[in-house]
N, C-alpha and C positions, 0 to 999 in steps of 0.2 A: 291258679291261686285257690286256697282255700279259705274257710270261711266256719270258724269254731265258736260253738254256742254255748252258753252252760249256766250254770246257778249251783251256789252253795249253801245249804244252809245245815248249820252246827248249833245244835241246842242241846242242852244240859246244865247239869253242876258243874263245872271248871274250875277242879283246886289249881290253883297257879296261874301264871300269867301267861299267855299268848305271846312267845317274845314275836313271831313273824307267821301272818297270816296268806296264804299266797293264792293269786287268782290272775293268772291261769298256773295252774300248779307246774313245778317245774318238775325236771326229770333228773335224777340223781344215777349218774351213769356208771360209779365204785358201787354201790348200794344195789343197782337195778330195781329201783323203785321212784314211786309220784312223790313228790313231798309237795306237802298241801299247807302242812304250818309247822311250827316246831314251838313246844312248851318247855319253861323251864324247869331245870335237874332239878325232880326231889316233887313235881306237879304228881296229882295224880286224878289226870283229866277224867270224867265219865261223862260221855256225849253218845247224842243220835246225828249222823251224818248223812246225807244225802245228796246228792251228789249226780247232776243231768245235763248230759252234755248233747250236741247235736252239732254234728259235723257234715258242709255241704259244701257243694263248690258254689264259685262264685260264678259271675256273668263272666263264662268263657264262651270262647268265637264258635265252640258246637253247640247247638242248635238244644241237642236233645239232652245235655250237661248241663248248664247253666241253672241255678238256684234248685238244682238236687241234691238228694243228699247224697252221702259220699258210699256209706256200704252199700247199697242195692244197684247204685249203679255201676259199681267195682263188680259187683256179682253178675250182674248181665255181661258187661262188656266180657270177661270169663268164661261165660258160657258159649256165650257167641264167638270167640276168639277158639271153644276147643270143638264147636262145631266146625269152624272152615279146617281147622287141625285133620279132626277125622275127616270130612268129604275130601283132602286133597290127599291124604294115607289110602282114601279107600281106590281113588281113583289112579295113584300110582300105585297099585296092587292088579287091577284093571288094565292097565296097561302093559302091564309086566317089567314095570322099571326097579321096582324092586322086591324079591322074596317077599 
């Protein structure tokens, strides 16, 4: 399981209304884009957005996972998964099992 953190805040002049404000933003998959809110036709919103999310896992059953965050520890496991890559390349080379 994961575990997504965040905070919005939108401040400005805002010509028009706010018809939908959304949190956690959804994802628009025609579009390939976040849609965060949508104003109405003819607005002509001028805002500061910011925008801090913080994504981790949750209490899973390893040890060293649990209430981490989610990129650094995708980045080690990566590393560590293309180190045993190369030592088992290097040592079927060693062997002579493969060219």
């Amino acid at each position: 399981m994961i575990m997504v953190v965040g905070s919005m805040n939108l401040s400005g002049p805002l010509s028009g209304a706010i018809l939908d404000a959304r949190w956690p933003p959804t994802w628009d998959l025609e579009k390939n884009e976040t849609v965060l809110g949508v104003f109405g036709r003819g607005s002509n919103p001028q805002y500061r957005f910011d925008l801090h999310t913080f994504v981790a896992f949750d209490n899973l059953q390893v040890e060293f996972v649990g209430g981490q965050e989610a990129v650094p520890v995708l980045n080690e496991m990566a590393n560590r998964t293309e180190a045993i890559v190369l030592a088992i390349e290097a040592e079927t080379r060693r062997l002579g099992l493969f060219p």
